[in-house]
C-alpha positions in Angstrom: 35.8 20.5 31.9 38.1 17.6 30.9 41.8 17.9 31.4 44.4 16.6 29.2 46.6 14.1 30.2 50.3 14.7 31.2 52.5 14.8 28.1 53.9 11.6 27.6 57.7 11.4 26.2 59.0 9.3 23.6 62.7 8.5 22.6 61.6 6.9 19.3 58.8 5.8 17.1 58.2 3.4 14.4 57.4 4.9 10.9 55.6 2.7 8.3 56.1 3.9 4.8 54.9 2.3 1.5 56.7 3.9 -1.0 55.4 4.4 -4.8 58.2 1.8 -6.1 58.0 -0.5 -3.2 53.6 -0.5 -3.8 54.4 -1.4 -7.9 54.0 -4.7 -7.4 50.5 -4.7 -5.9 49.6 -1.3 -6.1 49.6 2.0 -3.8 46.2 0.3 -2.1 47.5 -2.6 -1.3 50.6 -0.4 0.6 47.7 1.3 2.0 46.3 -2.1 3.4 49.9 -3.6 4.2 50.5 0.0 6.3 47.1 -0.1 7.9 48.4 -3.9 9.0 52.0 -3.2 9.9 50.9 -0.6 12.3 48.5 -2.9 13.9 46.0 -0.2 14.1 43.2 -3.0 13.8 44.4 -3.9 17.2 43.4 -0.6 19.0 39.7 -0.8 17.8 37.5 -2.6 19.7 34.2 -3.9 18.6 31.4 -1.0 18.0 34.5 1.8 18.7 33.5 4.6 17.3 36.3 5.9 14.7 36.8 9.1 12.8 38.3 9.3 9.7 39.7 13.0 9.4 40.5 14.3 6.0 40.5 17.7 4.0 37.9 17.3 1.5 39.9 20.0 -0.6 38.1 23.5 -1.6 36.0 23.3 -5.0 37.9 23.8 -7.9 41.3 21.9 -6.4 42.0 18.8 -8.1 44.5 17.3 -5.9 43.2 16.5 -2.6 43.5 13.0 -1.1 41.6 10.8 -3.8 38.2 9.6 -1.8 39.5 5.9 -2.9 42.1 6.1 -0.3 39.5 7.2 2.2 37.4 4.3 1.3 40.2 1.5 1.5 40.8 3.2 5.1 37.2 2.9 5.4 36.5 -0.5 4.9 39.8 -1.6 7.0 37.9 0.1 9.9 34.9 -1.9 9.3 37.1 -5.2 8.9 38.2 -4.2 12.5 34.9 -4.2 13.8 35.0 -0.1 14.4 32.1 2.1 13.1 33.7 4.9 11.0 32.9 8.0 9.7 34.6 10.5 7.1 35.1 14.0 8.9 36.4 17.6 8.6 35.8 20.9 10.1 34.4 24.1 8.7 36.9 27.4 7.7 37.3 30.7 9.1 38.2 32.0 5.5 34.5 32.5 3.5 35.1 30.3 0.3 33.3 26.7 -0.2 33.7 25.0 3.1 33.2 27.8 5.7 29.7 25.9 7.2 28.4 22.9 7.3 25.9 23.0 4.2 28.4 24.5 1.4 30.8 22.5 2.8 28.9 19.0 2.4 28.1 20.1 -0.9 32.0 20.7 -1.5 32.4 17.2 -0.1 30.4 16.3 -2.7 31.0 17.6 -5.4 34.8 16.4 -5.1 33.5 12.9 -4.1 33.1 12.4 -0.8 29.8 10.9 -0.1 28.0 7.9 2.1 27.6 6.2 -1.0 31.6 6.3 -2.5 32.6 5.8 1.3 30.5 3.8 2.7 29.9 5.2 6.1 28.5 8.3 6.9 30.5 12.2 6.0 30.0 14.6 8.3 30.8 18.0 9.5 32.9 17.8 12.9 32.0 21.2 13.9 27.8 20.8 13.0 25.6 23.5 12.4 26.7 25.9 15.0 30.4 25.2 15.2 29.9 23.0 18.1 33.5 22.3 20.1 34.0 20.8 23.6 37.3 22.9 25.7 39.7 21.1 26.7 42.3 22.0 29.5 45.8 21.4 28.6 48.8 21.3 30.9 51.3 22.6 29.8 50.1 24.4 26.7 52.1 27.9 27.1 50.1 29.9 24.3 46.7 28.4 24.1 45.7 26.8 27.3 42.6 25.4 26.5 41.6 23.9 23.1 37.8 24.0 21.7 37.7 20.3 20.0 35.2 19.6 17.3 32.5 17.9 18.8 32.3 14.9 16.4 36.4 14.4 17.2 35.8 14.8 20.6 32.9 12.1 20.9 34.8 9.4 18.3 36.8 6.7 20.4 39.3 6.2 17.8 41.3 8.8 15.4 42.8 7.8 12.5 44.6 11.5 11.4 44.9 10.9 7.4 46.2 13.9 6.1 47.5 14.7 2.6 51.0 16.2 2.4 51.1 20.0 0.6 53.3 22.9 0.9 52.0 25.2 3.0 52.0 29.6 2.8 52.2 29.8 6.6 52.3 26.0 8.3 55.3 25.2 5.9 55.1 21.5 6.1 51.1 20.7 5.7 51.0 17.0 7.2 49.1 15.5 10.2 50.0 17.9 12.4 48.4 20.8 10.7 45.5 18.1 9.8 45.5 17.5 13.7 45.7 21.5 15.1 44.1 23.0 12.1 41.7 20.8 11.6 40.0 19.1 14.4 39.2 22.0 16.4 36.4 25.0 16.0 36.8 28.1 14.2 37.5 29.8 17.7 41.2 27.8 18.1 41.2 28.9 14.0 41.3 32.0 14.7 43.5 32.3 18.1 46.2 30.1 15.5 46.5 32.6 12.7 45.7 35.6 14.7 47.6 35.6 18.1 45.3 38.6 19.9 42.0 36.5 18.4 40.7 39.5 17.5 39.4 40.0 13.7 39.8 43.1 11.5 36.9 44.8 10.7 37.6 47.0 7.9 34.6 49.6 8.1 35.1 50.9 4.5 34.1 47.8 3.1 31.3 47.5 5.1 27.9 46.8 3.4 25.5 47.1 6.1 23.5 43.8 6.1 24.0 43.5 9.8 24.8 39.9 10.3 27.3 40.4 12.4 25.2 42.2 15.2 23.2 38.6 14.6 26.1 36.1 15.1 28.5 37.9 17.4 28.6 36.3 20.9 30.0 39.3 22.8 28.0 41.5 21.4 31.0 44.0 19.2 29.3 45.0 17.0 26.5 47.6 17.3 25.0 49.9 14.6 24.9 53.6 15.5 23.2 56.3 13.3 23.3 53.8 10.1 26.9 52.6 10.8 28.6 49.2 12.2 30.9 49.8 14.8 33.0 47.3 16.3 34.6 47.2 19.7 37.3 44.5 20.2 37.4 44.8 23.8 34.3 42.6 23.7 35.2 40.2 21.2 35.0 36.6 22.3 37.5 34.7 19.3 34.4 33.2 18.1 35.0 34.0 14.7 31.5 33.7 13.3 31.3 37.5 11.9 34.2 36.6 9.2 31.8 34.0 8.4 29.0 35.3 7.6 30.2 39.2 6.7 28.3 39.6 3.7 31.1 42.6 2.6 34.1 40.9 3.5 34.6 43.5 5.9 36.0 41.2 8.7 39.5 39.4 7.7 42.2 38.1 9.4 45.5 39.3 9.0 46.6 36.1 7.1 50.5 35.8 6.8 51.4 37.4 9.7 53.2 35.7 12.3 53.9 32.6 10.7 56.1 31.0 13.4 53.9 31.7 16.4 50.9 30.1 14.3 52.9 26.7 13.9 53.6 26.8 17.6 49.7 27.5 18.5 48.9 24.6 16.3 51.1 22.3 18.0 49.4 23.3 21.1 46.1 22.8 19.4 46.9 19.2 18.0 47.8 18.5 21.6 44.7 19.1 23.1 43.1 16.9 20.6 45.5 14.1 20.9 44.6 14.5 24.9 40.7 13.1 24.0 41.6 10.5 22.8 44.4 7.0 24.8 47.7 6.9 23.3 47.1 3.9 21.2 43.4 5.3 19.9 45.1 7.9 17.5 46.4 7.2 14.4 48.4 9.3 11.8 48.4 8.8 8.1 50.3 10.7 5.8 49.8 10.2 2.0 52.3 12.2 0.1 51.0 12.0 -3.2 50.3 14.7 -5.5 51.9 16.8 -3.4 51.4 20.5 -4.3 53.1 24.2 -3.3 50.4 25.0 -1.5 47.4 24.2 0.8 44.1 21.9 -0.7 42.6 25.2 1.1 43.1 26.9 -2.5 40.2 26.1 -4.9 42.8 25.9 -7.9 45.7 23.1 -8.5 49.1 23.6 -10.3 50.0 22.1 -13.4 52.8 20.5 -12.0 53.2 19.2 -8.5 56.0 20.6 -6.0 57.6 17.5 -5.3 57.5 13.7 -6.9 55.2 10.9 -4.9 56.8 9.7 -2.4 54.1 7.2 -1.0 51.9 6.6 2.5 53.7 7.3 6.0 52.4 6.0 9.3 52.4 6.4 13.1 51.3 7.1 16.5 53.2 10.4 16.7 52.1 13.4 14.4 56.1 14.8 14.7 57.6 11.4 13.5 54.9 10.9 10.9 55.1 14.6 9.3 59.7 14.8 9.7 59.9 11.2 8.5 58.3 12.8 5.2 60.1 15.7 5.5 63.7 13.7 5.5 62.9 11.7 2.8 62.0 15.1 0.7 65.0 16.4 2.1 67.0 13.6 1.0 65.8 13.8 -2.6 65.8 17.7 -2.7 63.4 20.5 -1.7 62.6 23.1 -3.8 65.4 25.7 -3.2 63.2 28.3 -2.2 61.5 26.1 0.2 64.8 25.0 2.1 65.1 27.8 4.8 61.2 27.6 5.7 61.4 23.6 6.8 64.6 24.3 9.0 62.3 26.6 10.4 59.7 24.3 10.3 62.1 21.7 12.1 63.4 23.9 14.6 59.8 25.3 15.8 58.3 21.5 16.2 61.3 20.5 18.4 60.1 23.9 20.8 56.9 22.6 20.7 54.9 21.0 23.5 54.3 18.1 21.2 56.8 15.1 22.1 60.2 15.6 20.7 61.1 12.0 18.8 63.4 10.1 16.4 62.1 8.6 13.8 62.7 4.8 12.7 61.7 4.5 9.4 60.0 1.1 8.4 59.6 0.6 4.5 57.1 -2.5 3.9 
């Protein structure tokens, strides 16, 4: 089983940031491009690398995900670097558009992610069968070993582009949700919202059709005199039965437990940064269209939460997501919002992820 490497400490990082009035003059794509440059992440791919391109592909019916036009600039500065790239996400534990691989391809899809407006090829990190590698983690205190999509975990390179939103429970959704959240299976999913990893099963709601007894890996569920009965003692964490409970008689109890979930996902982000050599992983934040709430929701507001600010990039997740956060902080966050992100602060500098100071470099 591969072990992670020793977390490394750093005093201070470089941020790049294109902002929206800086990018006027040639356009937010060509601060895309002058980012990608400045950050001399051409320089860590080596010829034939093998480089994934992790993005939310936004749940149908949102209309302000990352734009796929981003994706594609990204894209073709890959191929410019000689790396082979492809577009990736992970299935959801929640049932909506994106919870396995075919409905959520055809999410992809239909929100305009495709081999043909990309150009490479889009696929589910996760496959078919929610396919993860573990990963033992030193010094991870609440989740000790992380399931890593299989696609993440075979890529040589990671560039981390996540698109800044409010979050219900994360807070702050930036690259290090995009990074814990989504580059592992639904198992980690699960142990993140739910700290026992054990699901509800609420047997009033229960409609019978037996998929669970199909899917379950520990075998919990068993049917007794026309009933589904579920014992928890032999649940594995998979978290298959939410997804393919016909009744929405398995759930989560979402909400709950907010702080320990940020912590678990640091942990989780971790394990995936521990795949991959320090100067393989790459985090870009585009805070654009950024909205109250997760791309997770298939509906948009009419207004966004806070104005563009413009693309942020790093090698550190922390530095990347706070330098964002100052800059918000700076220009004033929605009053409501203000005692969630010192949370939000205070919880990332307990993390296990490497405390750091950000140096902020506008192009």
């Amino acid at each position: 089983m591969p072990t992670a490497k020793k977390k490394r400490s750093q005093d201070s990082v470089a941020v790049y940031f294109a902002s929206v009035e800086q990018a006027k003059a040639g356009g937010i794509y060509q601060g895309l491009k002058d980012v990608f440059r400045r950050t001399k992440v051409a320089d860590s791919i080596e010829k034939g690398d093998v480089v994934a391109i992790k993005v939310h592909f936004g749940e149908l019916g949102n209309t302000r995900y990352l734009r796929p036009a981003f994706v594609r600039r990204l894209v073709d500065l890959v191929k410019d670097a000689g790396g082979r790239p492809f577009v990736t996400d992970t299935t959801t534990l929640y049932r909506h558009h994106r919870h396995d691989l075919f409905q959520h391809l055809e999410t992809a899809r239909a929100n305009g992610f495709t081999p043909e407006t990309l150009g490479c090829p889009v696929l589910i990190a996760d496959g078919i069968k929610n396919n993860g590698v573990d990963v033992k983690v030193r010094g991870n205190k609440l989740i000790p070993t992380v399931n890593v999509a299989q696609a993440i975990y075979d890529a040589d390179v990671i560039i981390n582009a996540a698109h800044l939103t409010f979050h219900c429970d994360f807070v702050w959704g930036g690259t290090i949700k995009g990074l814990g959240m989504g580059c592992t299976t639904r198992k980690m999913k699960l142990l993140m919202h739910q700290p026992s990893g054990k699901p509800i099963f609420h047997r009033d709601r229960c409609v019978n059709c037996g998929l669970c007894l199909q899917y379950c890996a520990g075998e919990a569920f068993t049917r007794k005199r026309g009933r589904i009965l579920f014992d928890a003692d032999k649940c594995v964490g998979c978290g298959e039965c939410i997804v393919f409970c016909t009744g929405h008689a398995i759930t989560l109890a979402w909400g709950e437990a907010w702080r320990e979930l940020i912590l678990r996902t640091a942990e989780c982000g971790r394990g995936v940064l521990s795949t991959f050599a320090p100067e393989k992983a790459w985090h870009f934040l585009f805070a654009l269209d950024i909205t109250g709430d997760c791309d997770c929701i298939g509906a948009s507001e009419g207004q966004p939460a806070l104005p563009d600010m413009g693309i942020f990039a790093s090698q550190s997740p922390v530095a990347t997501d706070l330098a964002a956060l100052d800059i918000a902080e700076k220009a004033g966050l929605p009053e409501e919002r203000v005692e969630a992100v010192q949370t939000f602060r205070k919880l990332i500098a307990e993390s296990v992820l490497p405390s750091v100071r950000c140096r902020l470099n506008p192009i």
